[in-house]
N, C-alpha and C positions, 0 to 999 in steps of 0.2 A: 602679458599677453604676447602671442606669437605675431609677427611683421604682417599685414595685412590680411589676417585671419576677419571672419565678419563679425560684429557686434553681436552680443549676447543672445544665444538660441537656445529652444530646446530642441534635443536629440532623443529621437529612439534609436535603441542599439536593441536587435534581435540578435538570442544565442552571445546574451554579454556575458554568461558564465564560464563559456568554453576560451579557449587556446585567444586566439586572434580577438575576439570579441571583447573580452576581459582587456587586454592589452589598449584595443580603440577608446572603448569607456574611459581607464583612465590618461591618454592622449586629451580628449574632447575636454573633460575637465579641466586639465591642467590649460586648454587655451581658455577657459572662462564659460564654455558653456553647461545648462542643465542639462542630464543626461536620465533619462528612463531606461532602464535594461530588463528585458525579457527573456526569460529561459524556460525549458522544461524538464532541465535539471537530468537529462535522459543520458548526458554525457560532460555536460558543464557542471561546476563545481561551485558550490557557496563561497569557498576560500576563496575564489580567484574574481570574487567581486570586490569592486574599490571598496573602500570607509571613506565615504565624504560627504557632507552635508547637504550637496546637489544634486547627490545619487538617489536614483528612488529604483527598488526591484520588485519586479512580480515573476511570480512563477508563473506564467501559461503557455499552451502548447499553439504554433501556428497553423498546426492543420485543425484548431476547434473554431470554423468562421464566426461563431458566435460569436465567441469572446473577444477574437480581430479585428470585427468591425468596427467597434471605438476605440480600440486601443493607438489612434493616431490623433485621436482628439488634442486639438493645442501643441502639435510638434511641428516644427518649422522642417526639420531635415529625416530621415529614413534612412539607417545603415540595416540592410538586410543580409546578417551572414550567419544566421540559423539555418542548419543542412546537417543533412546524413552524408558524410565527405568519404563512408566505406566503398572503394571502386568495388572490392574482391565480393564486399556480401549484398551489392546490388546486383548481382548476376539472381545472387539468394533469394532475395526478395524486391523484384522489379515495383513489384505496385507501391510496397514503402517508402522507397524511395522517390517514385512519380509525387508521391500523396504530400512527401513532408519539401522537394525540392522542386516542385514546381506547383501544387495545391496548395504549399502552404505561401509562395512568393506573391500568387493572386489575391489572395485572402489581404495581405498585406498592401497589395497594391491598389485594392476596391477600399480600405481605408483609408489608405492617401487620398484618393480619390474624392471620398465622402466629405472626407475635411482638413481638402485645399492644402495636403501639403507641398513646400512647395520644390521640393529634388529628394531625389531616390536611388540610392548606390547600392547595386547588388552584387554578391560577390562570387563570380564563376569561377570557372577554371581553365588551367590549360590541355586538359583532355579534350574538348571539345574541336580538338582539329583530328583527334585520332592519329594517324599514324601518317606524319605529318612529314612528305619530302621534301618541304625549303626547310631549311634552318638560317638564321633564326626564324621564323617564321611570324609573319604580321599576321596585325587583326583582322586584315581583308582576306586570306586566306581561308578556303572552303572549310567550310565546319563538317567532318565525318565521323559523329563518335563512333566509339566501338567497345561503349560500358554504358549500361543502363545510367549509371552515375552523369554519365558526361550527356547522353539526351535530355535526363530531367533537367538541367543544369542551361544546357539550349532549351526548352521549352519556356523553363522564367526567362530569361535572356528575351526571347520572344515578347513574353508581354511589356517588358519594362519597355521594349520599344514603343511597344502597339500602345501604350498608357499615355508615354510620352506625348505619341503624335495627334490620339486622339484625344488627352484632356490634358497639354499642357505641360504636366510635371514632368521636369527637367530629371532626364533618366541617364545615370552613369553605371556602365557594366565595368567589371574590372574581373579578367581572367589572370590569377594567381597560377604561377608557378610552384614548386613545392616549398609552400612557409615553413619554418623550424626557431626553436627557441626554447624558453622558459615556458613551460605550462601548458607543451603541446604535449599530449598523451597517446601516438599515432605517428605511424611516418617508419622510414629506415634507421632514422641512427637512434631513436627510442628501443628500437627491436632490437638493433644490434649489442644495443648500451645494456639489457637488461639479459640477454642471453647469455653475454661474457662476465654478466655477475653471477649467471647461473653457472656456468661451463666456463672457466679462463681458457682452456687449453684447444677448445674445438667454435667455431662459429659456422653453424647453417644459414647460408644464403641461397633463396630464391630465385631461380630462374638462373641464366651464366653469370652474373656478376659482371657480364659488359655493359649493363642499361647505363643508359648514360640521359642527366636530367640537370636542371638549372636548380639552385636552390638558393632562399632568401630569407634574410635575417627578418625578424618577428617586427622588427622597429623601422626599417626601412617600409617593410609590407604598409604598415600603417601609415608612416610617412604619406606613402603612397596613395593609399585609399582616402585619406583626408586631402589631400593636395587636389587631387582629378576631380572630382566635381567642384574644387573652388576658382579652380582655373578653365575648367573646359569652356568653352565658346559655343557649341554647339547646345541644342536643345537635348538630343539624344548622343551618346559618347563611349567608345569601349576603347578599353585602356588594356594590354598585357601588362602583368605585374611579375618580375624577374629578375636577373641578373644574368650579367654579357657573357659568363661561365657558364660551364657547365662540371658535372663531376661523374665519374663510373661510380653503379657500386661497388666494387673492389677497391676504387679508391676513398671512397666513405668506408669502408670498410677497414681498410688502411691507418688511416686520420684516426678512426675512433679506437682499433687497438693499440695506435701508439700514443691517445691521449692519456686512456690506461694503460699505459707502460703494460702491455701483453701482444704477446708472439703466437695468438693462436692460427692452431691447421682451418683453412677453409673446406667445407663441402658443400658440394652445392646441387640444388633441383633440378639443373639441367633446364635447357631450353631459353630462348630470348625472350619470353613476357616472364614473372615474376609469378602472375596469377593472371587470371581470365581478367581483361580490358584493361590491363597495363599497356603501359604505352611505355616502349622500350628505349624511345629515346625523343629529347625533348629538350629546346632551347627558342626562348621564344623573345620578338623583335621587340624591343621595349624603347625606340626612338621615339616615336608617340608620346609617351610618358617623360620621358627626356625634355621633349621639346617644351612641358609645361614647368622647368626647373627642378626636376625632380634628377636625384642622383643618390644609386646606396652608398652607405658608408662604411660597412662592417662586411669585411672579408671573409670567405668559408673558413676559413682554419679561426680567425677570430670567435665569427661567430658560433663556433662548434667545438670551440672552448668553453666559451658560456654556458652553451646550452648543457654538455658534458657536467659542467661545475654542477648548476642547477640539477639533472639528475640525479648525482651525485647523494643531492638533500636526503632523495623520498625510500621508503621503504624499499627492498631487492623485492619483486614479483616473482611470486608462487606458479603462477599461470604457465 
């Protein structure tokens, strides 16, 4: 067991089949705890569920309140990181996004509720400052999205407070910078990784290639989200989740054609966002997080070796 981690719990993990979720799941077990994961399977993957004897999975969807309401029955803790994390196709579809990132966070959080559990870590983002002039930029810093993604996202944000204050359970928000790794399906160096399997000689990039954003290895992220509500002191608590870097995409662009040894010509979309409520640039204050022992370990160019390797694995996309 890990150094003052708490005695034996059960965990629900929402969205344990996707990227980040999958990765938490088997984190919590390896400290000793049971672990329940729920998915709707709409973009997480059966693969990327642990095999262990502590694991239990259901498939259901969190925007069905039916089937949410007991689904906390007997769980000591609440990682809620099932979401629609599309910026570009919530412009597309506002209401899906409202229904599954903030109707599906309540549904969950009126079953805490129901039975007593007893803390609840939900996982935002750092769009939610919008276009944001301190850098780094803290968690006290005004929230203005400017993606449908990033209001649903303040909306649960909101209740996890409001649940907190009025019944108790100890609520930890954690705004994630942009996560990357093994078994993320989504993001810039995915797209770029899979385009130059298509194309070696030419790479289409979105928007100018000056956006500039923090990014953060998949295991520190976790680190992270397991550390902040075991240390917070507070009843209610928001943590930024990142790193003191930041990178261009031309410079991720850079890294990932020379991890594959390729020189290809860029073009590009033109313009400072990339797509409708990108946020073009982004680095965020993560002393907060610091202050509770927390520190990453794995360097961009490390970790984007990794992540590269692991691509590497899966089929070249048709798409």
């Amino acid at each position: 067991m890990r150094p003052e981690q708490n005695p034996f719990m059960k965990m629900l993990v929402t969205g344990a089949a996707g990227f980040i979720g999958s990765h938490l799941c088997e984190r919590l077990l390896d400290d000793g705890h049971e672990v329940l994961g729920i998915d709707n399977l709409s973009a997480g993957l059966l693969s990327n569920l642990p095999r262990n004897e502590h694991f239990k999975f259901r498939k259901l969807d969190i925007r069905d309140e039916k089937s949410m309401l007991p689904i906390a029955k007997g769980t000591d803790y609440l990682f809620h990181l099932a979401a629609d994390p599309l910026v570009k196709e919530s412009a597309e579809r506002p209401v899906d996004s409202f229904e599954i990132n903030a109707r599906g966070a309540l549904n969950l959080l009126e079953s805490a509720r129901k039975h007593g559990v007893k803390g609840f870590a939900f996982t935002s983002t750092s769009a939610v400052y919008g276009d944001a002039v301190v850098f780094p930029t803290p968690e006290d810093y005004p929230i203005e999205p400017i993606s449908n993604y990033a209001a649903s996202k303040i909306s649960a944000e909101s209740y996890v407070s409001s649940y907190s204050s009025t019944y108790g359970i100890k609520g930890t928000v954690l705004r994630y910078a942009n996560i990357y790794g093994p078994r993320s399906t989504h993001g810039v160096m995915h797209d770029f990784y899979f385009k130059l399997k298509k194309d070696p000689g030419e790479l289409f990039i979105l928007g100018n290639g000056k956006q500039s954003k923090s990014y953060l290895y998949v295991s520190d992220c976790v680190e992270a989200t397991v550390l902040a509500p075991r240390r917070q002191k507070t009843k209610f608590g928001v943590f930024n989740v990142g790193s003191d870097t930041t990178a261009s995409v031309d410079e991720i662009a850079e890294e990932i054609s020379s991890l594959m040894r390729l020189k290809p010509k860029r073009k590009y979309a033109g313009g400072k966002r990339g797509w409708v409520g990108d946020v073009p640039k982004m680095r965020l204050d993560v002393r907060r997080l610091k202050k509770l022992g927390w520190k990453p370990k794995i360097s961009l160019r490390e970790g984007m070796r990794k992540y590269i390797e692991w691509l590497g694995t899966l089929p070249v996309q048709t798409k």
